[in-house]
N, C-alpha and C positions, 0 to 999 in steps of 0.2 A: 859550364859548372857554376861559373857567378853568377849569372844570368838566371839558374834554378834558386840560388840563395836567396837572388833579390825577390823573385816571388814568394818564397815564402817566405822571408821578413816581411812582406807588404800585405800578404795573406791575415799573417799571426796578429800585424796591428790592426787589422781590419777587423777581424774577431775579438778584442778588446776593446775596439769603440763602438763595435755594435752589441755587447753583452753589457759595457758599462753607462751607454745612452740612458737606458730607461730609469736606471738609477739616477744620474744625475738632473732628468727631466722631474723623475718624481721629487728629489728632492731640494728645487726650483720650485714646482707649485706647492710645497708645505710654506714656504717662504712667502709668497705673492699667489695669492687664492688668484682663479680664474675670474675673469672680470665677468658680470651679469649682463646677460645679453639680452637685450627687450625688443621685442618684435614691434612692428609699427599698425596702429590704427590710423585707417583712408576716417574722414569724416564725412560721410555718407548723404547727409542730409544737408552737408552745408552750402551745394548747389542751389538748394531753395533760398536759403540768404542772400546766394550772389558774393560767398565767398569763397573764393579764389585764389589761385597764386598766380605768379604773374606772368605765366604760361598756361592759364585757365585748367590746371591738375588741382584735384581734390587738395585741403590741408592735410595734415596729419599731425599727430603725437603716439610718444612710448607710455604706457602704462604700467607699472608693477604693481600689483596691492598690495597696501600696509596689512599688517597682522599684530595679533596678540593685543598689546596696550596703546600700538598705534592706527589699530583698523579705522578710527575714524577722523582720523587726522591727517593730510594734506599738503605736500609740497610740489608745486608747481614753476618749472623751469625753464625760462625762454630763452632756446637755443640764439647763437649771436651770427653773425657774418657778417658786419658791415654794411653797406646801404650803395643806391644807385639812385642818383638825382637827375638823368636827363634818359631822353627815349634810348640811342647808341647802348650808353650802358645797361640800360634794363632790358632790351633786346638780347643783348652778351648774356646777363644772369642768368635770362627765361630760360637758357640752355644747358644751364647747369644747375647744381644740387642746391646754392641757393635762390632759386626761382622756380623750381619745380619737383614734387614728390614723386615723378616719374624718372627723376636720375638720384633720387638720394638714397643711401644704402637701408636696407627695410628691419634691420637689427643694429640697435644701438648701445652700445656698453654704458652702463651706470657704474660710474664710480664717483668718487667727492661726496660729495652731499648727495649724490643720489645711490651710492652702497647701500646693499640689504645686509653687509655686515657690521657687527656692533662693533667691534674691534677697530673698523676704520670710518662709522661713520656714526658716533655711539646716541646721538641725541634724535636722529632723524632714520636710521637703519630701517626701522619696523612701520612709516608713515606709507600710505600713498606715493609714490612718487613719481611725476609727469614730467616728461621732456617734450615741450611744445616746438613741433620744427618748422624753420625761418626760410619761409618763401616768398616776401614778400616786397624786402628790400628796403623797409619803410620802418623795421622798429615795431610792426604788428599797430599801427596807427593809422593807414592813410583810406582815402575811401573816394577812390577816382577810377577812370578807364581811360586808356587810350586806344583810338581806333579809329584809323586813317585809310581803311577798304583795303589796306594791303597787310598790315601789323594790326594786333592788339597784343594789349598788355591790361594787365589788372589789377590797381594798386589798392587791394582789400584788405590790408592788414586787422583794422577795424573787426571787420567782419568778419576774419577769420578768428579773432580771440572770442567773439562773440559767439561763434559757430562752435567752436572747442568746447568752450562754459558749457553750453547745452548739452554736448553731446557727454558731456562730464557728470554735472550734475545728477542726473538719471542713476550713475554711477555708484554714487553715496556722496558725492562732493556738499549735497545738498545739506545733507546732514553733519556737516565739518565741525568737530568741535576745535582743533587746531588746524592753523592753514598759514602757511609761508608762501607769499609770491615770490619769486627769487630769476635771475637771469646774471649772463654773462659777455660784455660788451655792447652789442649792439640791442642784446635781449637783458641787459644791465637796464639800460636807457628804457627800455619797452617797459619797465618795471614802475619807474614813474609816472608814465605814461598814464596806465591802467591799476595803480594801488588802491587806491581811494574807489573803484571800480568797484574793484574785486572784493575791500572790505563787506560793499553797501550789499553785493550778489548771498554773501553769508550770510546765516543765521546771525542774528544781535547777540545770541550770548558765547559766539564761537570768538577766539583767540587768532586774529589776525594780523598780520604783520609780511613788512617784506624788507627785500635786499638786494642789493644792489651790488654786483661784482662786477670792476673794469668799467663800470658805466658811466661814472662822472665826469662825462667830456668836458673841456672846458673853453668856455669863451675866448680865447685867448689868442692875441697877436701874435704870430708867427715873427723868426728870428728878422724878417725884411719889413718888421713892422704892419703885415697887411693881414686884413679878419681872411686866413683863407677857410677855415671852417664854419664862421659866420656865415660867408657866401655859398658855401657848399651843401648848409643847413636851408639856406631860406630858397636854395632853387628847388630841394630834396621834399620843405614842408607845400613848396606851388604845387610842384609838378604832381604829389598825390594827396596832393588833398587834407594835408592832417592837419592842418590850423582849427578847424572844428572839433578834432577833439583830441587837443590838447586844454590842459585845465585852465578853464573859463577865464577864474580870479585872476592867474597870471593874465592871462591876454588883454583882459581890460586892463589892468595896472602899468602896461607896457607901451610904448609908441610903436615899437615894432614888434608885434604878437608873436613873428615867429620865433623870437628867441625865448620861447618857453619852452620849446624843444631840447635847448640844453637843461638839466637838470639843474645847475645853481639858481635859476632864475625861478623856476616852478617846485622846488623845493619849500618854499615856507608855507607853501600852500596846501602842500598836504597832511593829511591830518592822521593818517595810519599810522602807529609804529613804525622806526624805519632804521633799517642798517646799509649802512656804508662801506665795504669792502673795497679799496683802491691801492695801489703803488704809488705814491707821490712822486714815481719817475716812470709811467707809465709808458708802457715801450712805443704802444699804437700812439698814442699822444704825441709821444716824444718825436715818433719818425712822421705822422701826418699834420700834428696843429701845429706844435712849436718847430720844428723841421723838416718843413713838406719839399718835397725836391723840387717845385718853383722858389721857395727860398736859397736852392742852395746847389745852383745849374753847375758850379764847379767841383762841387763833391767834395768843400773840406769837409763835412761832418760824418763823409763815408766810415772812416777809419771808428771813429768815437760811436757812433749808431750801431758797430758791430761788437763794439767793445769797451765797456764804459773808463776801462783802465788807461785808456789809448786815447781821451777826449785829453784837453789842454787846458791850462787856468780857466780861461776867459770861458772855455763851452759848459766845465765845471758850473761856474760862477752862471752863467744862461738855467742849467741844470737847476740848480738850488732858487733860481728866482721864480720856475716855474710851479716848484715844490712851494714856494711860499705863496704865489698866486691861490694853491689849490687848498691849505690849508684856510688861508682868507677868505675864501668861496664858503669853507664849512663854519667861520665862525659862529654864526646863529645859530648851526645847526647842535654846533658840538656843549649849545647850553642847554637842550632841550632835555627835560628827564626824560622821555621814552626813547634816547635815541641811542645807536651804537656805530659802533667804528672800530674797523680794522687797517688803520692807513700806514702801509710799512714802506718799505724805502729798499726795496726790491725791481731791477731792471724787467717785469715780467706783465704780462697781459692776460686774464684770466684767472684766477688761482681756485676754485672754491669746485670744478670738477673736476681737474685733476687731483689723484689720491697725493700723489709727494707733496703738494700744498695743501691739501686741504689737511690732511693729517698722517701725519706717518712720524715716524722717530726721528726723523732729519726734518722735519717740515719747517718754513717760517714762522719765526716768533717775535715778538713781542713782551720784553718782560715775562718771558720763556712760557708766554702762552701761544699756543698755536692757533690757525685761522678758526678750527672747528672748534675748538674748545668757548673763543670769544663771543661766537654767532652762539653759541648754545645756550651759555650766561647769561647773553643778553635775551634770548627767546624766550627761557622760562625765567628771568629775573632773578637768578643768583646772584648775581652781580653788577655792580654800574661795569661796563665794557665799552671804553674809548679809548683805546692803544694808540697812539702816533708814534713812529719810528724815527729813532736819531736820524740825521741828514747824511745822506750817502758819505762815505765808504764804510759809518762804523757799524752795520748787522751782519756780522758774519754767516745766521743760519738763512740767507735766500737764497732761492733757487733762480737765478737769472736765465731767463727765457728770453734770447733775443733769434727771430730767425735769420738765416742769414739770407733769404732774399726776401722784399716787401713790395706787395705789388696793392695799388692803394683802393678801400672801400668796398673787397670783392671777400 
C-alpha cells in the first residue's frame, strides 16, 4: 500500500514538471534571446594563394549581413587562440580546431560586438559582421612551410587574411563606408598586425578604425627576471616567417625586429585610429608573462593565479607593478587625439564577445560606462573615451574570468 503511494507521489510530481518546463523554459528565453548562430564559409579560391591552415584545410569565416542603416558598414573579428612557436607544438595544433577547419564547429554564436541585437549591441547590431577563424597559430601573419618528407605544416597566416579580403570584398566590403577591424587575444595582437592594411584595402573616403581586445601583450620580465615571452616571440616570429610583415618602420627602428610583434613596440607606427580594450591584470598575462610555470616550479602562486583574494602583500605589490608597466607602455599612446581606451582592472581575458562584458546591466564599468558604450563613443566621436580603472581591489562591477586549469599558448 505504501509502495502504491509512493508512485503516485512520484507520478503527480512528475506531471508538474513536465506541464511547468515549457513555461519556465519560455520565460528564460524572454530574459536571454537565443544566441545567433552563423554558419561557416570554406574559402574556396584561397588554395590559389597558397593559403592554408596549418594542416593544409581551406580557411574560413562566419558571415551575417548588416541591414537597414548598417548594410554598408563593416566589422571584422579575428578569432584568438594563442600561438605555437616550434614544429611538436604546431604538429599538436594541426589536429585540432585551432590548426584546422576540418575540426572546428561549422556554426558559430555571435554575441558581444558581433549581436544582431540592438538592445545588446546598439552601435554595431545592424553592421556586417565577420568572425575570421584562427588556424594558423601565428596571429594571421606568418608566410613559411615546413616539410621534412614526412610532416608538413603551413604557416600562412598572411595569406590567409589576404585570401578572406578577397573573398570579402566581392561581397560589398569593397564598398565599406564604416569598417572596424577588431579581434580578441591572439586576434587582439593580429589587429596590429594588419590595421594600417586594412585601412589602405578601403575606399579613401570610408571610416576606418580598429581594436584591439586582450591583445597588448607585453614585453615584460617574468617574476624570475627572465624575457620568457620575448623568447617565445622571437622563436614564434623564425619559425614562420612574420618578420616580413610585420610593420616595416618598427623593424628598421629596432636592433631586434622581432620585437615588433609585441604591440607596444609597433604601436607608434600605426596610423589608423585605434582602440585599446585590456584588463591591467590580464589573467593570460598574468599566468604566462609575468607568472609562467618555469617561474614558479613550486607553485606558490597557485593559490593567488586561482583567486586574486588569496594572492599576498608582496604578489599584490608584483600585481600592481605589472599594471603600471602596462599603463607606461600606453603613455604616448594615451595622448594621441584619435585614440581610445578601455583599461579596467578586472582579473579576465577577453571581454568584448562575451554579452555579460561587453554589455548587459551587470557589465564592467568604468565611470559607470560599460565596454560597449566606450568603443562606440569613441567610433563615431561622441566622446574623447579613455577610461583607466582604479588599481585592483576597488571596481566592484567585473566579472573575473579566471579558468581554473591553464594549459599554455594552445
Amino acid at each position: 500500500m505504501k509502495l502504491n503511494v509512493a508512485v503516485e507521489i512520484l507520478v503527480l510530481v512528475l506531471l508538474v514538471l513536465l506541464t511547468s518546463a515549457p513555461w519556465r523554459v519560455y520565460s528564460e528565453s524572454e530574459e536571454r534571446p537565443h544566441p545567433l548562430l552563423v554558419n561557416m564559409t570554406l574559402v574556396q579560391n584561397a588554395s590559389a594563394l597558397g593559403a592554408f591552415c596549418l594542416d593544409g584545410s581551406l580557411p574560413a569565416y562566419h558571415l551575417h549581413g548588416g541591414f537597414g542603416a548598417g548594410e554598408r558598414n563593416w566589422l571584422l573579428q579575428f578569432e584568438g587562440g594563442g600561438w605555437c612557436n616550434d614544429i611538436p607544438s604546431c604538429l599538436e595544433r594541426a589536429k585540432t580546431r585551432r590548426g584546422s577547419t576540418r575540426s572546428m564547429t561549422k556554426w558559430e554564436a555571435f554575441s558581444g560586438i558581433l549581436s544582431n541585437n540592438a538592445s545588446l549591441n546598439p552601435d554595431f547590431y545592424n553592421w556586417n559582421r565577420v568572425k575570421i577563424r584562427y588556424c594558423d597559430g601565428g596571429s594571421f601573419a606568418g608566410n613559411a612551410k615546413f616539410d621534412n618528407g614526412t610532416s608538413l605544416l603551413y604557416f600562412r597566416g598572411q595569406k590567409i587574411w589576404d585570401a578572406i579580403i578577397r573573398d570579402l570584398l566581392p561581397k560589398g566590403l569593397a564598398n565599406a563606408r564604416k569598417a572596424l577591424l577588431s579581434g580578441c587575444s591572439a586576434g587582439g595582437l593580429a589587429t596590429f598586425v594588419h590595421c594600417d592594411n586594412f585601412a589602405k584595402i578601403l575606399p579613401r573616403n570610408a571610416s576606418v578604425k580598429c581594436l584591439s581586445d586582450a591583445g597588448f601583450f607585453l614585453d615584460e620580465r617574468d617574476i624570475s627576471f627572465n624575457h620568457t615571452m620575448r623568447f617565445f616571440y622571437k622563436a614564434l616570429v623564425e619559425l614562420q616567417g612574420i618578420e616580413q610583415n610585420l610593420n616595416q618602420n618598427c623593424t628598421k627602428s629596432l636592433i631586434f625586429p622581432d620585437l615588433c610583434f609585441f604591440p607596444q613596440y609597433a604601436l607608434k607606427y600605426i596610423t589608423t585610429p585605434y582602440f585599446i580594450l585590456n584588463s591591467a591584470y590580464d589573467v593570460y598575462q598574468f599566468h604566462h608573462i609575468l607568472v609562467p610555470p618555469s617561474a614558479d616550479l613550486r607553485g606558490h602562486w597557485n593559490h593567488c593565479k586561482l583567486n586574486p583574494a588569496a594572492c599576498n602583500t608582496n604578489q599584490i605589490d608584483v600585481l600592481q607593478g605589472f599594471r603600471s608597466d602596462m599603463l607606461l607602455a600606453l603613455r604616448l599612446f594615451n595622448y594621441s587625439r584619435r585614440s581610445g581606451m578601455f583599461i579596467n582592472s578586472c582579473f579576465a581575458h577577453c571581454q568584448s564577445e562575451s554579452q555579460d562584458t561587453w554589455f548587459a546591466v551587470d557589465s564592467p564599468r568604468i565611470h559607470n560606462k560599460a565596454i560597449a558604450e566606450a568603443v562606440g563613443d569613441w567610433y563615431f566621436g561622441r566622446r574623447v573615451t579613455k577610461e583607466i580603472d582604479c588599481a585592483y581591489p576597488c571596481d566592484n562591477s567585473c566579472h573575473n574570468l579566471i579558468p581554473e586549469v591553464q594549459v599554455m599558448f594552445i
